[in-house]
LUMVOGU-154867 format. One line per field, with one value per atom (N, C-alpha, C): residue in three letters; atom name; x, y, z; residue number from 1; chain. Coordinates in steps of 0.001 Angstrom, whole numbers, plus 524288, in hexadecimal, padded with zeros to 5 digits. Layout:
rest	ALA	... .
atom	CA	... .
xx	X	... .
yy	Y	... .
zz	Z	... .
nr	NUM	... .
kette	A	... .
This chain:
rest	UNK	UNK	UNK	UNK	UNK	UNK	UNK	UNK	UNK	UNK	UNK	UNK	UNK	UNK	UNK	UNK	UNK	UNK	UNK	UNK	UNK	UNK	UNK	UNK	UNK	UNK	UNK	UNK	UNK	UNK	UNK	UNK	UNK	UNK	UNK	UNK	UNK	UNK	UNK	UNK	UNK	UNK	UNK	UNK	UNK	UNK	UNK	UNK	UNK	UNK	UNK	UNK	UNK	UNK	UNK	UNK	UNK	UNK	UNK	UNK	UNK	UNK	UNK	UNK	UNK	UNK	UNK	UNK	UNK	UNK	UNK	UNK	UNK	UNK	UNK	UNK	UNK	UNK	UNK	UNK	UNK	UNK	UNK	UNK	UNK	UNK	UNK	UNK	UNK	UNK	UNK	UNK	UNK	UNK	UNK	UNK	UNK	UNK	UNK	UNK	UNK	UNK	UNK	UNK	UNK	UNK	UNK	UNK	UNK	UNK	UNK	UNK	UNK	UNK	UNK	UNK	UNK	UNK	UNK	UNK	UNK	UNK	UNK	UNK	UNK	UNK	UNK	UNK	UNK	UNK	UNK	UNK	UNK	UNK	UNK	UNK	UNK	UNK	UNK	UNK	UNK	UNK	UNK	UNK	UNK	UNK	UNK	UNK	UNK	UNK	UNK	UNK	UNK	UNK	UNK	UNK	UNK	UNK	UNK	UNK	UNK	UNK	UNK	UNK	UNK	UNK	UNK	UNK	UNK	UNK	UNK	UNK	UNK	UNK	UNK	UNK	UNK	UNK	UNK	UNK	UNK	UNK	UNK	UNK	UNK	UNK	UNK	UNK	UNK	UNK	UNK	UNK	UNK	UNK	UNK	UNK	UNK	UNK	UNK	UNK	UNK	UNK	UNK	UNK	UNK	UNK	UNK	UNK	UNK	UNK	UNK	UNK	UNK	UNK	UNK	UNK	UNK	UNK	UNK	UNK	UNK	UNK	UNK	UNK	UNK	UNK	UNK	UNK	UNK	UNK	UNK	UNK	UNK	UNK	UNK	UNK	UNK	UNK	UNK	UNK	UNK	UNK	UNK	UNK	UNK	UNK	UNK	UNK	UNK	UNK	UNK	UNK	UNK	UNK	UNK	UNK	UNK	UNK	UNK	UNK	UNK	UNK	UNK	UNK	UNK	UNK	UNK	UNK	UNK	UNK	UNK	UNK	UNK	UNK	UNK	UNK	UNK	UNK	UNK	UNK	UNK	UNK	UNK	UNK	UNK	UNK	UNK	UNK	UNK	UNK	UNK	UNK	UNK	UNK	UNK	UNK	UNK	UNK	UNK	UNK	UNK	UNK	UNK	UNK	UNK	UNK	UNK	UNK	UNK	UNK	UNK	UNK	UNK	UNK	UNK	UNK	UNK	UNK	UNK	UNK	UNK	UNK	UNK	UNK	UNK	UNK	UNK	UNK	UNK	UNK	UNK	UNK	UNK	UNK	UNK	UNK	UNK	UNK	UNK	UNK	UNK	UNK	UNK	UNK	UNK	UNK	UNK	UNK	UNK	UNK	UNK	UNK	UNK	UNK	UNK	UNK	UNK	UNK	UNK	UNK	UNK	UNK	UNK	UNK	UNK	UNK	UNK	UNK	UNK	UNK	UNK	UNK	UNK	UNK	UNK	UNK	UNK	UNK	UNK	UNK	UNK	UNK	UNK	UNK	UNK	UNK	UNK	UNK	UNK	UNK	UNK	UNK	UNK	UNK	UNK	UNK	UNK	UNK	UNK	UNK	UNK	UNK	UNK	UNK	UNK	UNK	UNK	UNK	UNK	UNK	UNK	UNK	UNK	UNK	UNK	UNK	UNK	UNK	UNK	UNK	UNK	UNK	UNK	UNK	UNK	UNK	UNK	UNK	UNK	UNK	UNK	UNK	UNK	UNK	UNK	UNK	UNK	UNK	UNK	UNK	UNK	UNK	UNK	UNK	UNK	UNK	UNK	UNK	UNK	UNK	UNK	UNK	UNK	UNK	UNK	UNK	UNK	UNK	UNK	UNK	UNK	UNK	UNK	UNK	UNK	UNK	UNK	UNK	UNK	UNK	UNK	UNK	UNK	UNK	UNK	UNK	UNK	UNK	UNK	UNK	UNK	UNK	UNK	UNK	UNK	UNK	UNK	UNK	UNK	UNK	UNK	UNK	UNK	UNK	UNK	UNK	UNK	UNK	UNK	UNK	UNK	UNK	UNK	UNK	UNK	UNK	UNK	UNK	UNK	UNK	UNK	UNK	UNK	UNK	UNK	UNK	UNK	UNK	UNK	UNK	UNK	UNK	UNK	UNK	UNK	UNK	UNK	UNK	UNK	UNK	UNK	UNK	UNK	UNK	UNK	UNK	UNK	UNK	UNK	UNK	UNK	UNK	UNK	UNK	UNK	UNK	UNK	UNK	UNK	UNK	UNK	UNK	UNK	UNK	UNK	UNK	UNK	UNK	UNK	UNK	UNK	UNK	UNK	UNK .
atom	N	CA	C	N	CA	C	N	CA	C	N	CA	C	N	CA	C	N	CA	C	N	CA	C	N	CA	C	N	CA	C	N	CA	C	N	CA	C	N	CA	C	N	CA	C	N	CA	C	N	CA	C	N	CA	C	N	CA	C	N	CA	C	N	CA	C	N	CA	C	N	CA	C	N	CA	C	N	CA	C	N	CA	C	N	CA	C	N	CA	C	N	CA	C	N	CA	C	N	CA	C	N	CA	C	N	CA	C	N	CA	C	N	CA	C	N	CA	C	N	CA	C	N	CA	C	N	CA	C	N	CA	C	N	CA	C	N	CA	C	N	CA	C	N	CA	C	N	CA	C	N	CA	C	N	CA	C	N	CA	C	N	CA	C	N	CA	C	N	CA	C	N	CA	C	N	CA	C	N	CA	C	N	CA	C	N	CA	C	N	CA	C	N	CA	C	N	CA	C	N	CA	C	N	CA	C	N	CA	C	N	CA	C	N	CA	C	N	CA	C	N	CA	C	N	CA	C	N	CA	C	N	CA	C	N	CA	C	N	CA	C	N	CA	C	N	CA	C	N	CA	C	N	CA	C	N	CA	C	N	CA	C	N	CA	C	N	CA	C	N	CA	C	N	CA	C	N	CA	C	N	CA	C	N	CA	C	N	CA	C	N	CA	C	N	CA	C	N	CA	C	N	CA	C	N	CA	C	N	CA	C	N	CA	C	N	CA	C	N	CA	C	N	CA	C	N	CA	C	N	CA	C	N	CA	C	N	CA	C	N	CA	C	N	CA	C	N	CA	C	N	CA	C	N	CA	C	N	CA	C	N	CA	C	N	CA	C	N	CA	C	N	CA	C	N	CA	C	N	CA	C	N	CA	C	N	CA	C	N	CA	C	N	CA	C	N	CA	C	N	CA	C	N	CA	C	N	CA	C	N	CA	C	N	CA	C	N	CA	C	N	CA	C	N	CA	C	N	CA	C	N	CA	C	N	CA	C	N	CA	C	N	CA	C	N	CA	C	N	CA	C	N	CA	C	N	CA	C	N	CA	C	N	CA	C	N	CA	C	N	CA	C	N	CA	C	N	CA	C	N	CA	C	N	CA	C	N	CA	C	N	CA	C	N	CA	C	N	CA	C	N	CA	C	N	CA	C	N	CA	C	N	CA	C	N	CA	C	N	CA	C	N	CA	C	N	CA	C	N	CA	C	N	CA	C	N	CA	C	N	CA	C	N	CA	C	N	CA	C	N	CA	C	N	CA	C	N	CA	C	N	CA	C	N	CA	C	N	CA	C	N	CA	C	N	CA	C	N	CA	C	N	CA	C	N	CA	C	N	CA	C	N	CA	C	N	CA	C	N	CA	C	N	CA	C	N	CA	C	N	CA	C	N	CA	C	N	CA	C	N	CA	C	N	CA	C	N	CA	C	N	CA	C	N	CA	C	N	CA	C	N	CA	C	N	CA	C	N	CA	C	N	CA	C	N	CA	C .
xx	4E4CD	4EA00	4ED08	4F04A	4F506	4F8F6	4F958	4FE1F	50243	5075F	50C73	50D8B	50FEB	511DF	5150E	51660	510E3	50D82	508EA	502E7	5017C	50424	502B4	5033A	5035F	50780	503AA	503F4	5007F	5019B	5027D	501F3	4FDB2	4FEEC	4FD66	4FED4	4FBA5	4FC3E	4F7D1	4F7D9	4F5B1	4F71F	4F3B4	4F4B3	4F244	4F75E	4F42D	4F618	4F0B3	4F15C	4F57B	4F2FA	4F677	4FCCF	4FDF5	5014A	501C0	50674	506B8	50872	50521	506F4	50BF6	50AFD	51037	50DE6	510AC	51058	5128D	51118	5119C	5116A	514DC	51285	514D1	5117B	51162	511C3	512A5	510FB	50D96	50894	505D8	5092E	50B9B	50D73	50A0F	506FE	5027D	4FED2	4F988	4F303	4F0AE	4EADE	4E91C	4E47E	4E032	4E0E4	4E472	4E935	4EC04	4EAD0	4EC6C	4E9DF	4E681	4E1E4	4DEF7	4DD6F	4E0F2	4E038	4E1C8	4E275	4E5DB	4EBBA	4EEE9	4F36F	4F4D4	4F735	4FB5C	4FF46	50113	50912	50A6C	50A88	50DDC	5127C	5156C	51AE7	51B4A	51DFC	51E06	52158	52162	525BE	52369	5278E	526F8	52671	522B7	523C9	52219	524A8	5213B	51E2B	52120	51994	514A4	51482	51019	50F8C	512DA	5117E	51016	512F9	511EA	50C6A	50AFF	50589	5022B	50341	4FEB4	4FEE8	50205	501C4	4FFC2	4FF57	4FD93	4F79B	4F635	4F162	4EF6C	4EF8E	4EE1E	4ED00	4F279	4F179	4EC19	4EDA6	4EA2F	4E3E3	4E353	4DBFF	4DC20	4E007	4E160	4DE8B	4E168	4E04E	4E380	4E2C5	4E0F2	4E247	4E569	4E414	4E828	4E6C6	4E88B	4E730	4EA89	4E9A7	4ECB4	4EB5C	4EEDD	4ECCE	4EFE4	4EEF0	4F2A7	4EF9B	4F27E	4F3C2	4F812	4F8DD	4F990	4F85E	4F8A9	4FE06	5018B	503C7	5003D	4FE89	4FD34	50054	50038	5059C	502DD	4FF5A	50069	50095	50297	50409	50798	50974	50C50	50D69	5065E	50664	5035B	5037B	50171	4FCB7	4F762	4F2C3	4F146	4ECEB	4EBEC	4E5F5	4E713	4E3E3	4DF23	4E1A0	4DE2A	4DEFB	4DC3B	4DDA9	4D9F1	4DCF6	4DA21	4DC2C	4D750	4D8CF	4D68D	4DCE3	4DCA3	4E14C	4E27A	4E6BF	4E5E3	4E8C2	4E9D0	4EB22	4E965	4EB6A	4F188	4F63F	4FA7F	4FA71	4F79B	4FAC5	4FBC1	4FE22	500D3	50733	50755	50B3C	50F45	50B9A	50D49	510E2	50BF8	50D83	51275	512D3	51893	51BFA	51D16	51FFE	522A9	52072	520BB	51D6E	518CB	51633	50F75	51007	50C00	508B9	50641	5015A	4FC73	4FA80	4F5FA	4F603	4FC4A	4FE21	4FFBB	50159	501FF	4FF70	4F9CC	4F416	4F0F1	4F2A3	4EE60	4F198	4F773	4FA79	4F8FE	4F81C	4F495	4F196	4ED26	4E88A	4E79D	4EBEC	4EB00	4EDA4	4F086	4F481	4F9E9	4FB4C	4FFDF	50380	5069B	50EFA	50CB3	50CF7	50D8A	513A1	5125A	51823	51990	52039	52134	520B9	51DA8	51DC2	5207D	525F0	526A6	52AC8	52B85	52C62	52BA7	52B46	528B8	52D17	52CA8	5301A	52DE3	53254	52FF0	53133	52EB9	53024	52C9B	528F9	524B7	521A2	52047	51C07	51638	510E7	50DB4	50AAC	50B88	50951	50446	500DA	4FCCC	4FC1E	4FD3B	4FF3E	4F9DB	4F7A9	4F3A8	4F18F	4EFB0	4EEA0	4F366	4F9C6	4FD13	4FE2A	4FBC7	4FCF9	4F898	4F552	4F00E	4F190	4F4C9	4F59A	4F9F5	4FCB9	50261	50051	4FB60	4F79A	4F56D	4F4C5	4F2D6	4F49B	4FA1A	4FE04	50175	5013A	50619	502FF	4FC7E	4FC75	4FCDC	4FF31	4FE6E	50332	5086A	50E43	50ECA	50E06	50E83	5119B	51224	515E0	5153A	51BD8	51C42	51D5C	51CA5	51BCA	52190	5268C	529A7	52A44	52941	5272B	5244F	5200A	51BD5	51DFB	521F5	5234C	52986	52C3B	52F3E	52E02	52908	5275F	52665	525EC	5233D	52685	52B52	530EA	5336B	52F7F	531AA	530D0	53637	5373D	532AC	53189	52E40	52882	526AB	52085	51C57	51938	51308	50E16	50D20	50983	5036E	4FFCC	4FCB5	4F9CD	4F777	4F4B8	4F935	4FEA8	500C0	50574	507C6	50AD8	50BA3	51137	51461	51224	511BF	50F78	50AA6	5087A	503CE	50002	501FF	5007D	4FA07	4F947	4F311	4EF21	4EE30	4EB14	4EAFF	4EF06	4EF28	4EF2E	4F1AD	4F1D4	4ECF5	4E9DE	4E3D0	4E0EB	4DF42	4DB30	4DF2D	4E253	4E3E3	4E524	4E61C	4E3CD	4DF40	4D9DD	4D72F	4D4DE	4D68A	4D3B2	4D6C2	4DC35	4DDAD	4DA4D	4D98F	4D828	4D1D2	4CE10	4CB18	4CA7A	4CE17	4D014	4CFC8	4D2D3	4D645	4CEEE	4CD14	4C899	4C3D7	4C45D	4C0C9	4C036 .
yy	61905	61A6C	61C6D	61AC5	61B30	61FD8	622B8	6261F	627EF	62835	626E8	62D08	62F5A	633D6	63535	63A14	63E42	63D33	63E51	63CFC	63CA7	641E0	643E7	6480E	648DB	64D74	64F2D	655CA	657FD	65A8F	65942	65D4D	66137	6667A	66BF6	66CA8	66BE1	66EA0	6718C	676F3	67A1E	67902	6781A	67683	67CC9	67CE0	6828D	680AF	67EE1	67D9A	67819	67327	66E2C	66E0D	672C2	673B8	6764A	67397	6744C	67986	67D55	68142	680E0	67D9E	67CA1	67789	6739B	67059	66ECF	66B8F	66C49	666A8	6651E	6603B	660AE	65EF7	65F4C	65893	65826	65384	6545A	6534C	654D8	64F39	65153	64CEF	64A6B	64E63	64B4D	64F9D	64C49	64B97	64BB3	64EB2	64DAF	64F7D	64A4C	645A5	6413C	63DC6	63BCC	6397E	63ABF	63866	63AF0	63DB4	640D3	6445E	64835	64DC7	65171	655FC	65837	658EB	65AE1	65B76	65DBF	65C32	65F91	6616F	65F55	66015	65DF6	661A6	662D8	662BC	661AF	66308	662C7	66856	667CD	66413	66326	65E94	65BE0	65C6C	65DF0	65605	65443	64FF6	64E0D	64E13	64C59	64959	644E5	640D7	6432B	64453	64894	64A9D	64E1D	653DC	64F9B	64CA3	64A2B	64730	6444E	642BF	646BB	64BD6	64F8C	651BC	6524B	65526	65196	64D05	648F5	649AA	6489F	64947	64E63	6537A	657AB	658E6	654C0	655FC	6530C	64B74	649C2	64B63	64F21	650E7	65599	658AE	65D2F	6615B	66200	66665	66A0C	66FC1	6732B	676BF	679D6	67C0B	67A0C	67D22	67B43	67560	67242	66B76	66AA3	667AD	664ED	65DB9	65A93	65589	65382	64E6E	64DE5	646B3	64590	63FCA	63D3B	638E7	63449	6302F	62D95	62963	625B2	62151	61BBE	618E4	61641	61296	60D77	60C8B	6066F	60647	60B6B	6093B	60E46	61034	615E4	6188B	61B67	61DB0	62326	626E1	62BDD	62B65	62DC8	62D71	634DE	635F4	639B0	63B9C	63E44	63CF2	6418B	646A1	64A08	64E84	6538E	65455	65A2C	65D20	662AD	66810	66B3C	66E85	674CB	67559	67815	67988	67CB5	68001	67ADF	679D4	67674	67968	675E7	6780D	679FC	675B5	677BD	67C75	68057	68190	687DA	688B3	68B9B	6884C	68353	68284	682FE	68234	68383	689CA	68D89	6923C	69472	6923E	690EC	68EE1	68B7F	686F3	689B8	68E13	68F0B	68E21	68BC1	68C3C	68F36	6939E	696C9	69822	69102	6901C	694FB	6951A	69939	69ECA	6A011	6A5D1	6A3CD	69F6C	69CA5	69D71	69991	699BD	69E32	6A25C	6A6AC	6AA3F	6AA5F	6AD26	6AB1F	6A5A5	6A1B3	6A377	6A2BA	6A5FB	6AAE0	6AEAD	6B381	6B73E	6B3A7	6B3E7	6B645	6B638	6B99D	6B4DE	6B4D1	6B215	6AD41	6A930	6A605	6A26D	6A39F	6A196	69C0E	69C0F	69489	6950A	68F0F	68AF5	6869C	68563	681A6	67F16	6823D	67D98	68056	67D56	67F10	67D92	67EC1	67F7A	678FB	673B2	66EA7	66E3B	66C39	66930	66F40	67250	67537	670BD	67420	67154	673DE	67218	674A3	66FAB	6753A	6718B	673E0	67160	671B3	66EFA	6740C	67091	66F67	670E5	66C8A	667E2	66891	6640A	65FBF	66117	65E10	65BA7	65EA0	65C29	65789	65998	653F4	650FB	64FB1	64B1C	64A53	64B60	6499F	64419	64871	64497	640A2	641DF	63D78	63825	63AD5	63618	63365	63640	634F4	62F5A	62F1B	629CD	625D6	627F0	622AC	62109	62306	622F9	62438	62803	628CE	62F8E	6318B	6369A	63677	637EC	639B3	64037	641D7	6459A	64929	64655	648F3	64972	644D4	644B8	64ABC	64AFC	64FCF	654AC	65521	65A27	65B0E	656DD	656E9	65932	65684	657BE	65D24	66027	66656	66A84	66626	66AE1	66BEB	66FD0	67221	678F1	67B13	68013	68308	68084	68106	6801E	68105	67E3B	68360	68189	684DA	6833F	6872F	68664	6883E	686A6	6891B	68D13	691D9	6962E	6993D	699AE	69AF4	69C6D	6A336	6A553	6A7FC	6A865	6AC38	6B1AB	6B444	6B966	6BABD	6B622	6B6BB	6B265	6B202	6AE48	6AD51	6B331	6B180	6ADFD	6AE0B	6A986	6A567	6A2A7	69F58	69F19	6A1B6	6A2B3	6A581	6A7CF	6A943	6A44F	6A26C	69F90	69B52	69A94	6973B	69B81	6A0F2	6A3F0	6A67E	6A4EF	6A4B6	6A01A	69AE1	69663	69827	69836	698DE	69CCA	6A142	6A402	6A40E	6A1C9	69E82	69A5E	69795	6937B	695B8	69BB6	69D9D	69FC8	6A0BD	6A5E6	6A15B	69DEE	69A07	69A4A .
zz	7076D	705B3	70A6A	70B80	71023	70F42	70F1E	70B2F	710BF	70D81	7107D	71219	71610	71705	7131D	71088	71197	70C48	71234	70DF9	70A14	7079F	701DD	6FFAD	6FBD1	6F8E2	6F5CF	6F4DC	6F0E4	6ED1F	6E9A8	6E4BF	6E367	6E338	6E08D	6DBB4	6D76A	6D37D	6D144	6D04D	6CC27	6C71F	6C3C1	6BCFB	6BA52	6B8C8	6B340	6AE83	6AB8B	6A568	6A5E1	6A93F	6A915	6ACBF	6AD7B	6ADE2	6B5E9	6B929	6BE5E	6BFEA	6C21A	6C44F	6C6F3	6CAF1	6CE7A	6D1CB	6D397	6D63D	6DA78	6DFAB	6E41E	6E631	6EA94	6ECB9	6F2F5	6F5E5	6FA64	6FD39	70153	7052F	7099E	70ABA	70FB0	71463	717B7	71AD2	71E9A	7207F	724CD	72270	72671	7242A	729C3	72ABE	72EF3	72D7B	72E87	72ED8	72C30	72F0C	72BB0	72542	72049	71BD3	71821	71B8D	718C0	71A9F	71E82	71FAC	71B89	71CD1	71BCE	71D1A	719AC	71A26	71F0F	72180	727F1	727A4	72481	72341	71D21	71BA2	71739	714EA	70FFE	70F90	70A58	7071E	70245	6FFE4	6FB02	6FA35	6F52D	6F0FF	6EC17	6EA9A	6E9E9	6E7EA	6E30E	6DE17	6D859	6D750	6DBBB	6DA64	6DA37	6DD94	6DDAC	6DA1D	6D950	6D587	6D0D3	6CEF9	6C976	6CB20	6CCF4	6CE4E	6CEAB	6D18B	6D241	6CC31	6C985	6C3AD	6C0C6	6C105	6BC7E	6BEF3	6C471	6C5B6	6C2AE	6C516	6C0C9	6BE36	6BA1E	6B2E3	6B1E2	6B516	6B40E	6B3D5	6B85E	6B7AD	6B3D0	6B2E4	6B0BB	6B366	6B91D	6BC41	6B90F	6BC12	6BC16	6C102	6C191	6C7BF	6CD28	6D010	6D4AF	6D6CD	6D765	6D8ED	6DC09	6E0C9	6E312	6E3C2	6E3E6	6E333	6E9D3	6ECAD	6F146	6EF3E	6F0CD	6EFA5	6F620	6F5B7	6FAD6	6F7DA	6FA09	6F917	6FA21	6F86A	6F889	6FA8E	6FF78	700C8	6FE6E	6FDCF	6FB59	6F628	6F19D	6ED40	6EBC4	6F099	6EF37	6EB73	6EA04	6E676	6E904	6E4EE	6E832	6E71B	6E8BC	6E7E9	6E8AB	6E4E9	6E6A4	6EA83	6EE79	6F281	6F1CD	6F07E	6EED1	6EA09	6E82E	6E760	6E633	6E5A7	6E5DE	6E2EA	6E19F	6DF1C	6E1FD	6E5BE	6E9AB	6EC57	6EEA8	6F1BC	6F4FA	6F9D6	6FC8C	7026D	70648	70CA5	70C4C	70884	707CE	7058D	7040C	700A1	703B9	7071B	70B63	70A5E	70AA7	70945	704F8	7006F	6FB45	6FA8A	6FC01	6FCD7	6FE92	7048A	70630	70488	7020A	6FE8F	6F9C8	6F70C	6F30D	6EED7	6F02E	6EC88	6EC6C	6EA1C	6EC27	6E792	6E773	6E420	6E26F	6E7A4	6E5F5	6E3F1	6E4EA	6DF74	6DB2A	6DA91	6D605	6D2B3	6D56F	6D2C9	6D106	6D57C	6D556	6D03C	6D060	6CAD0	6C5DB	6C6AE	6C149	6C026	6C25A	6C1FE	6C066	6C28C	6C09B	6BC91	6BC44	6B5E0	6B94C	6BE08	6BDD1	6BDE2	6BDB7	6BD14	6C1EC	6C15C	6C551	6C8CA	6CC61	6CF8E	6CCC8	6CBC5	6CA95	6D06C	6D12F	6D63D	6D3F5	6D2E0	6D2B5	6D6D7	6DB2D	6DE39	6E4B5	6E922	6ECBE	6F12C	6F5BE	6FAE0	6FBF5	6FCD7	6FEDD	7042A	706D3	70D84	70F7C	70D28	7113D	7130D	7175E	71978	719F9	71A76	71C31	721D4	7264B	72858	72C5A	72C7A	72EDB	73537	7393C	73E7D	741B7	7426C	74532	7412D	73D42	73B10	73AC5	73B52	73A69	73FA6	74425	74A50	747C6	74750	7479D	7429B	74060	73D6F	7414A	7421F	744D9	74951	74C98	7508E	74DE0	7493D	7479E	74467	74319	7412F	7464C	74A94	74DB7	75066	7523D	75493	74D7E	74A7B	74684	74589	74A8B	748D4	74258	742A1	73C02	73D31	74178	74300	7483F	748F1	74FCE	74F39	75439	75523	753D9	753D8	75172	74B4A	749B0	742CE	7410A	743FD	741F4	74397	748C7	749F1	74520	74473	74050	73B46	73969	734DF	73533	7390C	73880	7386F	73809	73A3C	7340C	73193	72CD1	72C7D	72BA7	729BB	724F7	72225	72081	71FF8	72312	723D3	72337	720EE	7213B	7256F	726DC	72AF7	7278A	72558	72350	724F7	724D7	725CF	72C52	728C2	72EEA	72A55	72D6F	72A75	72EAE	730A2	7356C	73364	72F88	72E33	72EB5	72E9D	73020	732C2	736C4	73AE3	73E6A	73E13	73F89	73CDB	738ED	735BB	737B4	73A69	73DA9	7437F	743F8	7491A	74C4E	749A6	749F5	74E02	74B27	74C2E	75187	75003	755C0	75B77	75A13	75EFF	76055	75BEF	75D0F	7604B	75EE7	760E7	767B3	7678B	76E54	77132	76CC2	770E8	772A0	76F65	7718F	776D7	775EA	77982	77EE1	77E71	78251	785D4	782EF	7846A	7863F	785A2	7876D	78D05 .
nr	1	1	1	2	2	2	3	3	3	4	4	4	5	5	5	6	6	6	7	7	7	8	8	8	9	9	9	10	10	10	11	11	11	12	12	12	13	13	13	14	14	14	15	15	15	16	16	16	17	17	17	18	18	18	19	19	19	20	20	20	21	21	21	22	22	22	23	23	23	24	24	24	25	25	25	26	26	26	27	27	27	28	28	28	29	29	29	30	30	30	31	31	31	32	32	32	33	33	33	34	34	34	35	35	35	36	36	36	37	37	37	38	38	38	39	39	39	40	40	40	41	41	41	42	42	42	43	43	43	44	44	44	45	45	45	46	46	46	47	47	47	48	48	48	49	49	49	50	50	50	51	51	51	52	52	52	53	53	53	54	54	54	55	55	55	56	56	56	57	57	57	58	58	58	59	59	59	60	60	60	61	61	61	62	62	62	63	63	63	64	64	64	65	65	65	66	66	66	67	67	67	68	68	68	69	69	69	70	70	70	71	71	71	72	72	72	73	73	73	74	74	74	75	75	75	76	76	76	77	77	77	78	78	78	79	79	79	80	80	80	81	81	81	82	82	82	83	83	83	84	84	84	85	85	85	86	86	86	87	87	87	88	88	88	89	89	89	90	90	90	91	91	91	92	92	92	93	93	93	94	94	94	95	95	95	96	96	96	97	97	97	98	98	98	99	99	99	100	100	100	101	101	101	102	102	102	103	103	103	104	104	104	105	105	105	106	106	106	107	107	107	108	108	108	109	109	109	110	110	110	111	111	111	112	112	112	113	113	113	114	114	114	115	115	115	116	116	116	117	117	117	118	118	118	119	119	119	120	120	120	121	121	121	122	122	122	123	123	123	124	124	124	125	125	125	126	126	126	127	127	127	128	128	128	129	129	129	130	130	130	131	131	131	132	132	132	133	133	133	134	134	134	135	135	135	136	136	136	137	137	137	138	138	138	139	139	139	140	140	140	141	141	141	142	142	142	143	143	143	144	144	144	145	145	145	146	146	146	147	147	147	148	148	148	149	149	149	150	150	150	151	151	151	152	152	152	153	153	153	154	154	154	155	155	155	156	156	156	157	157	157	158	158	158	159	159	159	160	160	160	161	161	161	162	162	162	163	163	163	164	164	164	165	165	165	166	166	166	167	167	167	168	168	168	169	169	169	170	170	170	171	171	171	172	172	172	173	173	173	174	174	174	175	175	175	176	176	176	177	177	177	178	178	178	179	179	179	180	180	180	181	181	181	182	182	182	183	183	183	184	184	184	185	185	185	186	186	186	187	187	187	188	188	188 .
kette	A	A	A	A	A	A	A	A	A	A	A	A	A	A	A	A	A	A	A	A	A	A	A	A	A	A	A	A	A	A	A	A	A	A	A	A	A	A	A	A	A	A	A	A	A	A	A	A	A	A	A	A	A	A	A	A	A	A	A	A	A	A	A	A	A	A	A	A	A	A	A	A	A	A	A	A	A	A	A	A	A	A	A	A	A	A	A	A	A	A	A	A	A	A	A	A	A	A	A	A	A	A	A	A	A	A	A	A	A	A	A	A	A	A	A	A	A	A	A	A	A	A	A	A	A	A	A	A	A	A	A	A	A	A	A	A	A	A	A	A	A	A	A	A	A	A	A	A	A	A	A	A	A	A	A	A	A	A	A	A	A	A	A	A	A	A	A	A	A	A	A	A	A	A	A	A	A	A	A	A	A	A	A	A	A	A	A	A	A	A	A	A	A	A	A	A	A	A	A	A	A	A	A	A	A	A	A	A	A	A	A	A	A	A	A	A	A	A	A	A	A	A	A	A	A	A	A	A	A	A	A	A	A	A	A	A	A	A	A	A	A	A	A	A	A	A	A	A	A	A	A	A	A	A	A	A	A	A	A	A	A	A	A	A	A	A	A	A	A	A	A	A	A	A	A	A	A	A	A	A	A	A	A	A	A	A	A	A	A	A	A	A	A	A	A	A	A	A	A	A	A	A	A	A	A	A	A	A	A	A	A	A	A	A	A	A	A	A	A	A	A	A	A	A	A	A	A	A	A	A	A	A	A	A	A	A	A	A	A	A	A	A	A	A	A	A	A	A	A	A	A	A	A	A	A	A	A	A	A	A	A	A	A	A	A	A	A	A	A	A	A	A	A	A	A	A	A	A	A	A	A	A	A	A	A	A	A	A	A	A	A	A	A	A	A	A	A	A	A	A	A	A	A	A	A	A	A	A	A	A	A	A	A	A	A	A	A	A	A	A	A	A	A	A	A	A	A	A	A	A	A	A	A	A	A	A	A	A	A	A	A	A	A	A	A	A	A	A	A	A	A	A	A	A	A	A	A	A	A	A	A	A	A	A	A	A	A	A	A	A	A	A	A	A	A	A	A	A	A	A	A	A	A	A	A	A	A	A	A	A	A	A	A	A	A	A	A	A	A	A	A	A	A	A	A	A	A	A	A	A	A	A	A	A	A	A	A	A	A	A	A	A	A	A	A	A	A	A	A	A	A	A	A	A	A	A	A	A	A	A	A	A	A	A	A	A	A	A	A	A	A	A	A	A	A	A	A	A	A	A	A	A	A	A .
């Protein structure tokens, strides 16, 4: 299966009693390894095909719970296919959080009987992006002319973007371990 930029879109839904907590759809734009990595770059973006395919999927098994479903386009009969599917928080979901939609108090107020937040609609055009893994797809799409190097630095030029495990307030978590690796380097 060949699938057309961007890759593939995911639907999140939690079901309580048949019924959608709140729903979500995303586009992963690049992959590294191209196809069947993980996600690199992200962008929210509300699309119903999806959502109506991921809810019929759902009803159809009669989940239950936190779900997310990922679809591929088919270019030779352009139809969506579903590629995986899981019942689990997701690498996005730093993005969600940011976005406006802040699933896991959702869930955890469900659970514990208190008032749960409406999620019904979320901040679109975030991004989440993951920068070394997104340099090494970039390397790895650019010998396939499939992105130039202004394409990928274009694509990154958003006001809104998430960097995962990285918050100006609290910056060491990340920033840790990469002055640990220099200063290794340095002491050699």
């Amino acid at each position: 299966m060949r699938a057309a930029r961007p890759a593939s879109h995911l639907c999140v839904r939690p079901h309580v009693r048949g019924d959608p907590l709140f729903h979500y759809t995303e586009k992963v734009v690049r992959r590294f390894p191209k196809n069947n990595g993980q996600g690199t770059y992200h962008i929210t973006a509300w699309d119903p095909e999806i959502a109506e395919l991921g809810l019929k999927f759902f009803r159809g098994i009669n989940f239950r719970g936190l779900g997310n479903v990922e679809f591929k386009r088919d270019l030779r009969d352009n139809k969506l296919k579903i590629i995986e599917c899981n019942p689990r928080f997701t690498a996005a979901h730093e993005l969600l959080v940011r976005c406006g939609m802040d699933i896991s108090l959702a869930i955890y107020n469900h659970l514990t009987g208190l008032p749960v937040p409406h999620l019904n609609s979320y901040k679109q055009g975030m991004t989440l992006w993951f920068p070394y893994r997104d340099f090494m797809a970039y390397k790895e799409l650019k010998p396939l002319n499939e992105i130039t190097l202004g394409q990928w630095l274009k694509s990154l030029i958003h006001t809104q973007q998430v960097v995962p495990h990285f918050r100006w307030l609290d910056p060491m978590p990340t920033l840790a371990p990469f002055l640990l690796s220099v200063k290794g380097r340095i002491l050699k």
